[in-house]
N, C-alpha and C positions, 0 to 999 in steps of 0.2 A: 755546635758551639766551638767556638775557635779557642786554641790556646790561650788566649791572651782574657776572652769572655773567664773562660773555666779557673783561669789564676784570679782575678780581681773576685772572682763568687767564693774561694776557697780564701781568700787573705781576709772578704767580708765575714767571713763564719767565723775565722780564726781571732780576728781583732773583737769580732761580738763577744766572745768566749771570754777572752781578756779582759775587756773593758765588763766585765761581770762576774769577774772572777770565779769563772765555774769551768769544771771540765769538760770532756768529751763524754765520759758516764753521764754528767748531771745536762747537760745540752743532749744526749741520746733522751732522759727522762721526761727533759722538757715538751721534747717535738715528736716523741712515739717513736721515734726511728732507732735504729741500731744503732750502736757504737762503730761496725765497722763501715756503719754507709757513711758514719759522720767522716772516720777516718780517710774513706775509701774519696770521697766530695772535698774534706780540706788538702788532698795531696794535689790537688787541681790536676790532673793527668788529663783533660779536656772530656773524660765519662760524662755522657749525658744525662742528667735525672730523671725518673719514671714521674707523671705529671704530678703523681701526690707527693712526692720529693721536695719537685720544685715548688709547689704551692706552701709548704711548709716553710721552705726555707725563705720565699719572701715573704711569707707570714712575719717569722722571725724577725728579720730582718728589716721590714717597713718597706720593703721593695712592692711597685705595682707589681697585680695579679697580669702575667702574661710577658714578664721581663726577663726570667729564665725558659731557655730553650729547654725542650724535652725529648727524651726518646719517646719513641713508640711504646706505648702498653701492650701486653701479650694481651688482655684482658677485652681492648679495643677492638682484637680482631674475634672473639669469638663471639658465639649467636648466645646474646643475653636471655632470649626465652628458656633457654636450653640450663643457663645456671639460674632462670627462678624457678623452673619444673619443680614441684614436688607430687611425689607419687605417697598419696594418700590411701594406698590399697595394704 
């Protein structure tokens, strides 16, 4: 995400906020996410979103699915059999 992507997505979150006159508390309540991801996302510092970040955010915002870039998930890389195992012993 380039600088310039990561300012235009954070000035969109911020003018969202506005134009609904609700916080960063009550927009962390709305979209499940933290307060400081919302903080950490409106400061546009070009961080990349974890895909369910992004998917929220153009939830939110009315953005097509696949219009925020993402980082990588840790979650991506690990062997999913391994976290549905349950030991039933």
């Amino acid at each position: 995400m380039s600088g310039e992507d990561s300012t235009r997505l954070a000035r969109a979150r911020i003018e969202f906020r506005e134009a609904e006159g609700i916080s960063e508390r009550e927009l962390a309540r709305r979209t499940w996410l933290s307060e400081a991801t919302i903080r950490t996302f409106e400061r546009g510092r070009g961080d990349l979103p974890t895909p369910t970040v992004a998917r929220t955010f153009e939830e939110l915002l009315g953005w097509a699915p696949g219009s925020i870039k993402t980082a990588p998930s840790e979650a991506m890389g690990r062997d999913a059999s391994a976290d549905s195992a349950v030991d039933l012993e």
